[in-house]
C-alpha positions as CSV (number, residue, x, y, z in Angstrom):
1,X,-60.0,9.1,-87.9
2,X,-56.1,8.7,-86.7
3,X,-55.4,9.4,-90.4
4,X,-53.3,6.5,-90.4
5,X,-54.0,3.4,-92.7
6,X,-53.2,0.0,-92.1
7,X,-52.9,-2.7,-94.5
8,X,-53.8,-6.2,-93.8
9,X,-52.9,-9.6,-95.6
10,X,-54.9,-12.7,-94.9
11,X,-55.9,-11.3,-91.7
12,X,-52.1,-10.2,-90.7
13,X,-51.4,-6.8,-90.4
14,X,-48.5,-6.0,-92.7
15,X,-48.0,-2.0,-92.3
16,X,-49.2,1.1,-90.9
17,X,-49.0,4.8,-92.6
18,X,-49.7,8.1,-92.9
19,X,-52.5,9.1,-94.9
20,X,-52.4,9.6,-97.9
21,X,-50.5,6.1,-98.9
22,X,-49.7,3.8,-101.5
23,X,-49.1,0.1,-100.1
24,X,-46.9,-2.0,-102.7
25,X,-48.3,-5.1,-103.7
26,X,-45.7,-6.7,-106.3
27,X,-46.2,-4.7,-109.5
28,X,-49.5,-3.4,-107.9
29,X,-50.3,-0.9,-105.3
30,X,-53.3,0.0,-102.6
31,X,-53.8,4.1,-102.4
32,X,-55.8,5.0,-99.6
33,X,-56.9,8.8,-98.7
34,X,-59.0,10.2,-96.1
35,X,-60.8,13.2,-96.2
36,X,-62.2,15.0,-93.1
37,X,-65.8,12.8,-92.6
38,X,-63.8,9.8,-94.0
39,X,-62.3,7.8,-96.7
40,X,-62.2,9.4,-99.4
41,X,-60.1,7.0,-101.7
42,X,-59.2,3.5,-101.4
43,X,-58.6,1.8,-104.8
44,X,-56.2,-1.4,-106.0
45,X,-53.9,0.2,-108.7
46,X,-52.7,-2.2,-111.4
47,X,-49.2,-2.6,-113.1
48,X,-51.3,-1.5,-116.6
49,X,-52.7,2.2,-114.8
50,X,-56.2,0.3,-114.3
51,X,-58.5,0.9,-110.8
52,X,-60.6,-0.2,-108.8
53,X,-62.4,0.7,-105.9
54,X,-62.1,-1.7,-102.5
55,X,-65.2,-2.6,-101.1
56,X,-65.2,-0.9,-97.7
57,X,-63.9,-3.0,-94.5
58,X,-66.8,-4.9,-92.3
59,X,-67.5,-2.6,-89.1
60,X,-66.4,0.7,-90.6
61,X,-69.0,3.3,-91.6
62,X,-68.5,3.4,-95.1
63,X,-69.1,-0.3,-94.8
64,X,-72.5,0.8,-93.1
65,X,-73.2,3.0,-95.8
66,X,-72.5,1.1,-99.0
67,X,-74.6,-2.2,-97.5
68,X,-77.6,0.4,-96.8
69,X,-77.8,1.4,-100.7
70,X,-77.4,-2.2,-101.4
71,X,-80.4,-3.1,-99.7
72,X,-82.2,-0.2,-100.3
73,X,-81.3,1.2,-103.6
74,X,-83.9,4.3,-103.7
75,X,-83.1,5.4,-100.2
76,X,-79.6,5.4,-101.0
77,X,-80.3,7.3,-104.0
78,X,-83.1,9.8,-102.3
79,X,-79.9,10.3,-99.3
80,X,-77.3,11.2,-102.2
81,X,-79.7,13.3,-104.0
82,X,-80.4,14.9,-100.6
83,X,-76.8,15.6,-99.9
84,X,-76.2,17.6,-103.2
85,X,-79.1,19.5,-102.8
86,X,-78.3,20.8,-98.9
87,X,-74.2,21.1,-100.2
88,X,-76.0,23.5,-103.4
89,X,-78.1,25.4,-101.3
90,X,-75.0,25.9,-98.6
91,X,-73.3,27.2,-101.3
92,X,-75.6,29.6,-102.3
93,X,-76.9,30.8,-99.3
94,X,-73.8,30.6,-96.9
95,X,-70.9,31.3,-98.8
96,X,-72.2,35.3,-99.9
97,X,-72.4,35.6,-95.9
98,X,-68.7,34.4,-95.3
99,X,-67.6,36.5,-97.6
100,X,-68.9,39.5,-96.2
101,X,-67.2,39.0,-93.0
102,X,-63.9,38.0,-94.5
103,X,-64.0,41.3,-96.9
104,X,-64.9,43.1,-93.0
105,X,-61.7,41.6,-91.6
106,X,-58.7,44.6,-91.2
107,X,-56.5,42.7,-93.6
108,X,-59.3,42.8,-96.8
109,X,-61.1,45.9,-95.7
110,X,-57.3,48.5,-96.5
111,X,-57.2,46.8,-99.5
112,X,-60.4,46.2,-100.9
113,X,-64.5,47.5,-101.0
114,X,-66.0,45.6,-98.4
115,X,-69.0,43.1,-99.5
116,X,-71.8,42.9,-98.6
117,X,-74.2,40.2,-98.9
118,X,-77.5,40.2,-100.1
119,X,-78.3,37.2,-97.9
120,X,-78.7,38.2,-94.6
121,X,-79.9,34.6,-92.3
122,X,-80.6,34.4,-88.6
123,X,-77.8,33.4,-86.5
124,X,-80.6,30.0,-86.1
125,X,-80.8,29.4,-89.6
126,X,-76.7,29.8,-90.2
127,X,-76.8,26.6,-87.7
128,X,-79.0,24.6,-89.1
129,X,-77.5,25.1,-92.6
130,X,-73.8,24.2,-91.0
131,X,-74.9,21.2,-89.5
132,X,-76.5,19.9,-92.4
133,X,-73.9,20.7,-94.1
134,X,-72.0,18.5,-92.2
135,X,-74.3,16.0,-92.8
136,X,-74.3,15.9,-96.3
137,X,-70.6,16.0,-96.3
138,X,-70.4,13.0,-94.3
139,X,-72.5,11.2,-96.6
140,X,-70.4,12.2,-99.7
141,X,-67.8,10.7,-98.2
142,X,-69.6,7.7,-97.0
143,X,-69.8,7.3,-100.5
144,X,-66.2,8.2,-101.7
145,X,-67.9,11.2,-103.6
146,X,-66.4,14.3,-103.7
147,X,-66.7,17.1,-105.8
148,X,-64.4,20.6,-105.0
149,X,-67.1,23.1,-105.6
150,X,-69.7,21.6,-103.7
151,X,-67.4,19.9,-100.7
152,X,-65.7,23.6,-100.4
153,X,-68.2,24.7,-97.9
154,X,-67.8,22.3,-95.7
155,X,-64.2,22.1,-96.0
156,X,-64.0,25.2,-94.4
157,X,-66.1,23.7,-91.2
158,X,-63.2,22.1,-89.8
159,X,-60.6,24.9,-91.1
């Protein structure tokens, strides 16, 4: 959460950095990225271009996260599928209503017709879509998914 990354070797630590990072390892390298909820990229890069993913440190949450679908493979499935569905419907139902009030503000409305949305929620039901939407993103991250269209809502959360 510091967005700082810290690479360890045999148990040492070696080097701390700013996020995003590449850590050298010979003709190899370690990138590591965070997004908002968590990581969002940690992958060994090889001399030859080819990647792989790290398995997540013991303790952290995407640690948490990865054993749980290990374990239980349907609930981790049933908890992605989940995730897209709330991000989807965020998208659909949120984003017409943000864009009313930002075509409303002083700087759009001089320049262009306002908009207005033909999805008109309950200050209640705004809430509990945000907070699931913050849910869901979480969980994408938990599991180093991302995708720009669906992640954009809740990008905006912490803007």
């Amino acid at each position: 959460m510091s967005g700082r990354a810290s690479l360890y070797r045999n148990d040492r630590h070696v080097q701390t950095s700013d996020m995003p990072v590449r850590f050298p390892l010979g003709p190899d390298r370690i990138e590591v990225a965070a997004s908002r909820y968590g990581m969002q990229r940690i992958h060994l890069v090889s001399a030859d271009g080819s990647q792989r993913r790290l398995d997540p440190a013991p303790g952290t949450p995407e640690h948490w996260r990865t054993q749980l679908s290990r374990r239980y493979p349907g609930v981790g499935r049933a908890l992605a599928r989940f995730a897209v569905i709330v991000l989807t419907t965020n998208l659909v139902l949120l984003a017409p209503q943000l864009l009313e009030v930002v075509t409303h503000l002083p700087l759009w409305a001089d320049r262009f017709a306002p908009f207005v949305s033909p999805v008109d929620l309950p200050g209640w039901a705004n809430t509990v879509l945000t907070v699931a939407a913050g849910l869901a993103g979480t969980e994408r991250a938990l599991t180093f998914r991302r995708h720009r269209l669906l992640n954009a809502e809740t990008d905006a959360i912490g803007s």
